[in-house]
Structure formats: C-alpha cells, structure tokens
C-alpha positions as CSV (number, residue, x, y, z in Angstrom):
1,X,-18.3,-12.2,-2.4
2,X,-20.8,-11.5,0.4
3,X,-20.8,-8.4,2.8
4,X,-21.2,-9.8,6.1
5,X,-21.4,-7.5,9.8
6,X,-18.7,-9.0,12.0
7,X,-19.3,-8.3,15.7
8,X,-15.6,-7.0,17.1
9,X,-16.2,-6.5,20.6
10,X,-18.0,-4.8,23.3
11,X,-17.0,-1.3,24.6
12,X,-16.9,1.4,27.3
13,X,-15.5,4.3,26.3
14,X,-13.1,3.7,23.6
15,X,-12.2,5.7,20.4
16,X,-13.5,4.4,16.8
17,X,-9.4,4.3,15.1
18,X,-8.1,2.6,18.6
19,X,-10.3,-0.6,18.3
20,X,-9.1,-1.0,14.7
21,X,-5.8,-0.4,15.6
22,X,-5.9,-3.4,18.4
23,X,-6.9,-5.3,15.4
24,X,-3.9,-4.9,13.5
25,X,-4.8,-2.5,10.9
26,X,-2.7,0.3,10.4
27,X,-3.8,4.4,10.7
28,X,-4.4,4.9,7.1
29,X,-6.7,1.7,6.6
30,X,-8.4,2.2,9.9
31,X,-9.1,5.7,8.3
32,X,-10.6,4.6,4.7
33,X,-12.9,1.6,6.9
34,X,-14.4,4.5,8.8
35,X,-14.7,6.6,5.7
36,X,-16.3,4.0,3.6
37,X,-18.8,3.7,6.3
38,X,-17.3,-0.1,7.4
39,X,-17.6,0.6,11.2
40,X,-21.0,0.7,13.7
41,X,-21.2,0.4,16.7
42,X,-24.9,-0.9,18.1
43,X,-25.9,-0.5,14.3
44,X,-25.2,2.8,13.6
45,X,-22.2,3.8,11.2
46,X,-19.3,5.3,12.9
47,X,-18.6,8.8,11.2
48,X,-15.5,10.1,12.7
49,X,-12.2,7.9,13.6
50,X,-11.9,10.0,17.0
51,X,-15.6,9.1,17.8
52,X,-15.8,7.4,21.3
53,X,-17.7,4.1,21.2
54,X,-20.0,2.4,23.7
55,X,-21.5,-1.0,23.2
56,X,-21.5,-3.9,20.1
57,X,-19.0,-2.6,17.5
58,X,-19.0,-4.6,14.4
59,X,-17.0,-4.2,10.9
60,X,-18.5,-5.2,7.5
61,X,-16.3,-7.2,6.0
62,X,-15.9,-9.3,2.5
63,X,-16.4,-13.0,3.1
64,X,-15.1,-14.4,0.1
65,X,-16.7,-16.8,-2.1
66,X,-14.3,-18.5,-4.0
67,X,-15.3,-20.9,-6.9
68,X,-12.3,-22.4,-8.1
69,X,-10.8,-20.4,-10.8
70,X,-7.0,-20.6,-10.5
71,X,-4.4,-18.3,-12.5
72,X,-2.8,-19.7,-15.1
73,X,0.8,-18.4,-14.6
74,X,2.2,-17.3,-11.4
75,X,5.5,-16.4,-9.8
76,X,6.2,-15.1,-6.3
77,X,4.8,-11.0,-6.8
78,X,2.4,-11.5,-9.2
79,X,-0.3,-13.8,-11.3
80,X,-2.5,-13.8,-14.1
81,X,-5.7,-15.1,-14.7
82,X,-8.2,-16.2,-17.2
83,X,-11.5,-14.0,-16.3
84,X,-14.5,-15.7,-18.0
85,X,-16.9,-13.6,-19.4
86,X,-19.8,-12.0,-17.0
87,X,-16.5,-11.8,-13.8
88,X,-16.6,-7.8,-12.3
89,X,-13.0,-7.9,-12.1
90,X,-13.5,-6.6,-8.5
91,X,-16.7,-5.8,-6.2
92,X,-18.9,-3.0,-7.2
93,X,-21.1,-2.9,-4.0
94,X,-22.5,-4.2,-1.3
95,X,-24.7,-6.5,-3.3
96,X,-22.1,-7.8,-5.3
97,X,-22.4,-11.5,-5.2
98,X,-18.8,-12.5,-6.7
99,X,-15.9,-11.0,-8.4
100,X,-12.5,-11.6,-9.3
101,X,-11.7,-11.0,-5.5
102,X,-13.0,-13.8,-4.3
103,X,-10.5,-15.7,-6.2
104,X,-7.5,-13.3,-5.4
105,X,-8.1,-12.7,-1.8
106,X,-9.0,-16.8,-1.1
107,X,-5.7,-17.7,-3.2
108,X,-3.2,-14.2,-1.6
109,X,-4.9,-12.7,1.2
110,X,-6.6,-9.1,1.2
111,X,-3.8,-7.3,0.1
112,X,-3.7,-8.9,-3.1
113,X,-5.0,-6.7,-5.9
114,X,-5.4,-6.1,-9.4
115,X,-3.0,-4.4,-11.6
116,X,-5.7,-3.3,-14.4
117,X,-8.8,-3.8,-15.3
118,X,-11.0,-5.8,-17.6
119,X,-14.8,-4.7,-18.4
120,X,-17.1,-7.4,-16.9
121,X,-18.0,-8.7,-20.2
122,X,-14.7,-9.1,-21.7
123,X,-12.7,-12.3,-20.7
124,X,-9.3,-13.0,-20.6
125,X,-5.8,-12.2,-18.9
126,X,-6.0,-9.8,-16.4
127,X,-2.9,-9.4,-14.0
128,X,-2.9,-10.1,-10.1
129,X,-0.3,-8.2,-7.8
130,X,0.3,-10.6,-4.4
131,X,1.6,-7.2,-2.0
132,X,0.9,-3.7,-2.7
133,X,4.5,-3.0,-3.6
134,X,4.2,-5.0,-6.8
135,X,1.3,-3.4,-7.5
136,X,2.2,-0.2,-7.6
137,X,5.0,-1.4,-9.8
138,X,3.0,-3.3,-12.0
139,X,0.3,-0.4,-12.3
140,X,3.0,1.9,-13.3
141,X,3.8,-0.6,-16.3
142,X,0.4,-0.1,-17.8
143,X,-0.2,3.5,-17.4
144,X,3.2,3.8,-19.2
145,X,2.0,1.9,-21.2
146,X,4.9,-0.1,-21.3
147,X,2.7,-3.6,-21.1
148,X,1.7,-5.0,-24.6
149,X,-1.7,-6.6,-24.9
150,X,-3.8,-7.9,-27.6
151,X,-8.0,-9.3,-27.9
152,X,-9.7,-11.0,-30.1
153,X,-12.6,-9.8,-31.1
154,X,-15.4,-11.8,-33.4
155,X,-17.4,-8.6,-35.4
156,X,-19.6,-8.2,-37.7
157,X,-18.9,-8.3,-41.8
158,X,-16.1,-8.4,-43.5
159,X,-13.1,-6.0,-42.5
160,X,-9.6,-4.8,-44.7
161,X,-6.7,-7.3,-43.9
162,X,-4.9,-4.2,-41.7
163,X,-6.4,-1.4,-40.5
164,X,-6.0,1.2,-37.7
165,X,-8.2,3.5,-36.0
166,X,-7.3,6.5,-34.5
167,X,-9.9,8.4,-32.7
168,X,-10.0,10.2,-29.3
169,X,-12.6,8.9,-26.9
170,X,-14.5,10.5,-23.5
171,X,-17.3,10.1,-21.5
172,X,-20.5,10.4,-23.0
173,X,-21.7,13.8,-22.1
174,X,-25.6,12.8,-22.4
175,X,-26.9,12.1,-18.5
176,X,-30.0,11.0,-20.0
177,X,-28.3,8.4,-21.3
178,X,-25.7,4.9,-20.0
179,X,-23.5,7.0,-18.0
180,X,-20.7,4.0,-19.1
181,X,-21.0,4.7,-22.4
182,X,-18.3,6.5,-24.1
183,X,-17.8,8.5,-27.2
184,X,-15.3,9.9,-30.1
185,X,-14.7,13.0,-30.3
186,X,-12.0,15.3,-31.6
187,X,-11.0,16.8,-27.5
188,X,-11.1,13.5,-26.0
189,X,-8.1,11.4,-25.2
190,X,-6.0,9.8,-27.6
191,X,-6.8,6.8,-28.6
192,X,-5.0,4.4,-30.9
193,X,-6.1,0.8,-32.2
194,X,-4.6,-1.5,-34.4
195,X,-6.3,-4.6,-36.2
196,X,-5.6,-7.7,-38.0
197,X,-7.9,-9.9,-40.0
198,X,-7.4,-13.4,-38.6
199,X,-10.2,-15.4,-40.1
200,X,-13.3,-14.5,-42.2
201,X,-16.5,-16.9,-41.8
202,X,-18.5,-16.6,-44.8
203,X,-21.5,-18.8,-43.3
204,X,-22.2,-16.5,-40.4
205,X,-20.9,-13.1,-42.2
206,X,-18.2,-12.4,-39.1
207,X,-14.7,-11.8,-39.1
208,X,-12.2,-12.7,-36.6
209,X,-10.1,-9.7,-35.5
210,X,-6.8,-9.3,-33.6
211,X,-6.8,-5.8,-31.7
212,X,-3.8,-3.8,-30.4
213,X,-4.5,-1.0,-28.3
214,X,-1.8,0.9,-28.5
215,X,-3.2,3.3,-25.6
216,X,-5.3,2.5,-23.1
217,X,-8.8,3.9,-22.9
218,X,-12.2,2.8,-21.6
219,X,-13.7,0.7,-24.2
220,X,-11.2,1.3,-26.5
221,X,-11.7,-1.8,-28.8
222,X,-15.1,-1.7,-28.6
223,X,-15.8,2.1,-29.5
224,X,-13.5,1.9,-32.0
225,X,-14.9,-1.1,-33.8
226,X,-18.6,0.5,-33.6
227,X,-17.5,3.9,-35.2
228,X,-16.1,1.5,-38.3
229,X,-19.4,-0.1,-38.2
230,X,-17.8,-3.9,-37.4
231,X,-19.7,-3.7,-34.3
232,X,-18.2,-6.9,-32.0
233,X,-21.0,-9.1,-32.1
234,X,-22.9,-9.5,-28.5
235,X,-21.9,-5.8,-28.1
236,X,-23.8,-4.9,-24.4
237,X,-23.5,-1.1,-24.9
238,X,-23.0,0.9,-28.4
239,X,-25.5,0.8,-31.0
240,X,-28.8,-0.1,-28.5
241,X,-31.1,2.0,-27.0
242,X,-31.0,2.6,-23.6
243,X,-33.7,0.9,-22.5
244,X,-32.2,-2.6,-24.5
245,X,-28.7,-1.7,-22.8
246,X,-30.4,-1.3,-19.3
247,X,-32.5,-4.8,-19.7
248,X,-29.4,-6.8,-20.8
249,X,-26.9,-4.8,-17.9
250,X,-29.8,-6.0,-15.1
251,X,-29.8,-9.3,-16.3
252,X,-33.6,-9.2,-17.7
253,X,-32.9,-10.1,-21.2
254,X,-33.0,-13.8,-21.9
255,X,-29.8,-15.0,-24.3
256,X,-32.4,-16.2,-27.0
257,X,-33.2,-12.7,-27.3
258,X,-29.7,-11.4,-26.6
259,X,-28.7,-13.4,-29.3
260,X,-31.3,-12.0,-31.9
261,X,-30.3,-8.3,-30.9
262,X,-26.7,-8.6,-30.6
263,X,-25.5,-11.3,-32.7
264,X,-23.3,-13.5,-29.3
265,X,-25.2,-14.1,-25.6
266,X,-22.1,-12.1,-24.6
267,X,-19.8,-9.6,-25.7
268,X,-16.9,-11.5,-28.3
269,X,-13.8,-9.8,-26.4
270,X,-11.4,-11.9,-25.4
271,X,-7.6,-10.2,-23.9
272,X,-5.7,-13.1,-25.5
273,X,-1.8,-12.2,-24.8
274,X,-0.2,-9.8,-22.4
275,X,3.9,-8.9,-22.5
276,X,5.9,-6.8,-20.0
277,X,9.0,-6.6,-18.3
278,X,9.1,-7.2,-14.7
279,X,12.5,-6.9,-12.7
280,X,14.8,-7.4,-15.2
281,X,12.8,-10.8,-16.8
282,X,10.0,-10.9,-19.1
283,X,7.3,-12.1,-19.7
284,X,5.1,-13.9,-22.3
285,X,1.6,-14.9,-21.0
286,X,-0.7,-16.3,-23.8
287,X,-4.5,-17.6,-22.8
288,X,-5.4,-21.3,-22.7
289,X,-9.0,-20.3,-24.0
290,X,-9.7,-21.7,-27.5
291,X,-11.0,-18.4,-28.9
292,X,-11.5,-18.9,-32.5
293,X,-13.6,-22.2,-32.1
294,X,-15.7,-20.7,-28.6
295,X,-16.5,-17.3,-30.8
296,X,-17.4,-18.9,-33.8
297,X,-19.7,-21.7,-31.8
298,X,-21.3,-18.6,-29.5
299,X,-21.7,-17.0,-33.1
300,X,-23.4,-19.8,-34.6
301,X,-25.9,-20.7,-31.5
C-alpha cells in the first residue's frame, strides 16, 4: 500500500474541515486526517481544522496494492483470512509498501478493518470486520476473551505431552534494547498458555506444538515457549542480541544465515483455528495451510 498526495482542489478562502466535509467525510474523520497530518495545502501540512486555505490543497491518501489474497470464509459482516508469514496485518507508515489492508480495503472498502491482530511474522487466521459496527462487536469478543484460538508452533527439542505456562508478561523495561520485546515478570499481566505435543521429529530434534492462549497478550506463545527453553524455531526476537534482531527486522539478514541462527527462514507460528459466537450462530474457522508438512520442510531446508 502506497501513500500517494491527491490534489483536492484549488482555494480562496476556505476553512481546512469544510473542504473535507464537501468531500463526504464526516466531522470526526475530517478531524483525525488533519491530526495525522493528511492535509496540505501548496505543500505544507494543515495544522488546525479551522485553518483558512488558499491555493492547491491535496490529501495523502492509501492507494491500495492488492495482490490477490482472498479470505477463506466470509459472510455479510465479517471475514477471515489466511495471513502468510512476513503480512503487517495493517500499515505501519508512510513507507509501508503492503499490508493486510490492501487486501481488505480493495475487497470492502476503507471502512473495513481488522478485528485483532497477528505479529507480522506469524501467519494464519486473522478476522476482518466489513463496517465499523461489526467491528466494534467483534473486538469486544476478543478482549472478553470470549473468541477461542489456537497456533501451531514447530520448537525446539523435545517437550512433555501437556504442559501449561503461566507467567505474567510486560514491556521490556530496557530502552537500550528492541523496544518490542517483552518480558516475564511477577507484576506484569496475566498470562496463561496451554500446550499439546502433536508430533515429535527425531531427525531434526523439533517438536510440533498445539498452543492455547487462554489470555491474550503480546507475544504470548512466543515468550512463553522461550522462558521453557522450546524456543519456536525461526524465533525473530527472544534469545538474539540486538544487533542479530535489528539485521533480521530490516531485512539485512540473508535466510541462509537466518536459518543457521534461528533454526526456520521465518518464525514457525501459525494461528490454525479460531471459534466465536457471532449473533446468535457460531462459528468454526479452521486454516487450509498444511502446517505440519510446511514447518517440518522450512525445518529441514
């Protein structure tokens, strides 16, 4: 998804909010383009929505990119995808190139949105509202955590059949470090995993997990799995310095070497099934993406 600078029109005397009212958008959107620095006016960024304009005003606007990726289940309020690996699941700045929102916005228009989130690394089933009523509904679901979800994750060694972690997690509090990284500690939010065994590989010493989280936390599954030392394998974050983590987030690390740090050219995440009830009916969405066979091959490379 590219940024582009749209010219509007030319003016004489008009007020910044009016001309984006003419265009259809309503106060409080007008307000947030002005605030997020969206509006100029001969170049220069128009700081207050009351500001009187003269000359070229222009808007910079998303100009989506789409290529291709179509959900995989859909009704009339909402859909769900399967986000490959490496997919922002929406823009994280001007120089963002794609994201999830070209799909979403190419497919539903702009006021299409997201329900949740998946890290950039992490693929799988990630949940599309078509109108922002059903997205506040649907965003409701997760933080009450009344959506169930699980991943599989491929990790290092061999792990117990069952197991459960329960740790509290928060931000790192080292600026000298990721600022993206977490940590466990005993005043940090709750945070509650539970994990299957689903397949041991003997030839490339990696187990096959299936992960619950049973709350909702940044890097949850990941975190947890370091601090029981079954680090997932192609893990981008915990366990390198921050120099390696820095080279692989800016794309300057090749996947041969990738591969020989962290085991996988990418992180072995994958959010596999998602459950919830949605006006009265619900739902069972499973992914079509072969994960044992893809982990094990990325595994093997």
């Amino acid at each position: 998804m590219a940024y582009i600078n749209k010219f509007i029109k030319n003016v004489n005397g008009e007020k910044a909010y009016e001309i984006l009212l003419s265009l259809g958008y309503k106060m409080g959107e007008a307000q947030r383009l002005i605030d997020r620095a969206r509006l100029a006016c001969d170049g220069e960024v128009v700081r207050e929505k009351n500001a009187v304009l003269f000359g070229n005003v222009s808007l910079i606007e998303y100009e989506c990119n789409p290529r291709g990726l179509m959900p995989i289940f859909e009704t009339q309020e909402f859909a769900v995808f399967d986000k490959p690996s490496g997919v922002l699941s929406h823009p994280n700045g001007r120089h963002c190139e794609y994201s999830l929102n070209d799909e979403i916005w190419h497919l539903f228009g702009k006021k299409a949105a997201v329900a949740h989130r998946l890290d950039r690394e992490t693929s799988g089933l990630i949940v599309v509202a078509k109108n922002p009523k059903t997205q506040v509904e649907l965003k409701r679901l997760f933080e009450e955590r009344a959506v169930k979800k699980s991943y599989l994750a491929m990790v290092v060694g061999q792990t117990a059949k069952n197991f459960t972690v329960d740790k509290a997690i928060d931000l790192a509090d080292n600026y000298d470090d990721v600022k993206t990284r977490m940590k466990i500690c005993d005043d940090g939010k709750s945070a509650i995993t539970k994990f299957e065994l689903v397949k041991y590989f003997k030839d490339i010493g990696a187990s096959l997990l299936r992960c619950y989280p049973l709350t909702g936390r940044q890097h949850q599954i990941r975190l947890h799995l370091f601090h029981e030392k079954h680090k997932i394998l192609g893990e981008p974050l915990y366990g390198l310095s921050r120099d390696e983590v820095i080279k692989i987030l800016d794309n300057e690390m090749s996947e041969a070497e990738r591969f020989a740090l962290t085991g996988a050219s990418r992180l072995l995440l994958h959010a596999d099934e998602i459950s919830f009830e949605f006006n009265s009916k619900i739902y069972n969405v499973k992914s079509k993406f072969n994960t044992c066979e893809e982990f094990y091959r990325l595994a093997k490379i």
